[in-house]
N, C-alpha and C positions, 0 to 999 in steps of 0.2 A: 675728275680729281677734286677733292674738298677743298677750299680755301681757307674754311676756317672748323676749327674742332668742338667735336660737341662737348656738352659738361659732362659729359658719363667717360670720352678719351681723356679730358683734361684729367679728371680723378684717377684713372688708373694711372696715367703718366707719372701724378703726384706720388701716389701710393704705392711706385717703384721706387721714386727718387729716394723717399724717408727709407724705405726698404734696406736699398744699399749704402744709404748715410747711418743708419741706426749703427753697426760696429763702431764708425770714426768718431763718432757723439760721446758713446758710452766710454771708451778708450780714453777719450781729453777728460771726460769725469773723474776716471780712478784714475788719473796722473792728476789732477787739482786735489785731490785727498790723499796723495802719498808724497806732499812736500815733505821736504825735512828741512826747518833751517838753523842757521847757527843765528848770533847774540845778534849781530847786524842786521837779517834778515829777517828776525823775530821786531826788533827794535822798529824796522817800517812795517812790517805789516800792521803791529797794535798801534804806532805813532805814539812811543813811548822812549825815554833812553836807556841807553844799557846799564844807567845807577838801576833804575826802580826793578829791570830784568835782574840782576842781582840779586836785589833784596828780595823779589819774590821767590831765588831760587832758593838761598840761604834758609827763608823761611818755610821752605817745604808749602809754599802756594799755590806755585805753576807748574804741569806735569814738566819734567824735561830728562834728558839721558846724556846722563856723564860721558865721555867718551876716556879711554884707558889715559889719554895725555891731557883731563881733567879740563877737557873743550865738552862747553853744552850744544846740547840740541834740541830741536823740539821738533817734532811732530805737528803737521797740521791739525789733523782731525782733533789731534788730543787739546791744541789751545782752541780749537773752535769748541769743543764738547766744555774746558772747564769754564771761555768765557762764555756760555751760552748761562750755565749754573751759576752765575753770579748776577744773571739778570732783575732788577727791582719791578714789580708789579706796578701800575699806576692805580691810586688809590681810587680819581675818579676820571676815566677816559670820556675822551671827546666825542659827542654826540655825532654819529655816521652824517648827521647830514648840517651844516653850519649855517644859519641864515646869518644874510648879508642887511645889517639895518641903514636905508637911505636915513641922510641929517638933513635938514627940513632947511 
């Protein structure tokens, strides 16, 4: 009897486990993209309050969907896609690598 397993059993072992986790994984994805929230909901996600949700709805800013008793909603994907398009370029980014200067 082995006591201990070779790296050729540890990988296959692995390479079951992801196997049968890959459904549970992909599953908790599309339920994280098919939020729906109301004014409160929307208000913590961005860390905004329900005046400024308001006004951007008013203004035709933020996707959202009326509901018949004229309660909003929003859609995850759709407030992550519109704030993704309001992102600012940085004119001039920080050098990948930062030296550290010693003061004498």
């Amino acid at each position: 009897m082995k006591s201990e397993l070779e790296p050729m059993d540890i990988q296959t072992i692995a390479d079951k486990v992801v196997e049968r986790l890959k459904p549970f994984l992909s599953q908790k994805a599309d339920r994280q993209e098919d939020i729906i929230f109301d004014v409160s909901g929307l208000c913590e996600y961005l860390h905004v309050s329900p005046k400024w949700i308001h006004e951007r709805t008013h203004l035709k800013e933020i996707p959202y969907h009326k509901l018949s008793n004229k309660q909003l909603r929003f859609r995850k994907k759709e407030i992550d896609k519109w704030f993704d398009s309001m992102k600012i370029s940085t004119i001039n980014p920080l050098p990948s690598e930062l030296r550290l200067l010693k003061r004498a």
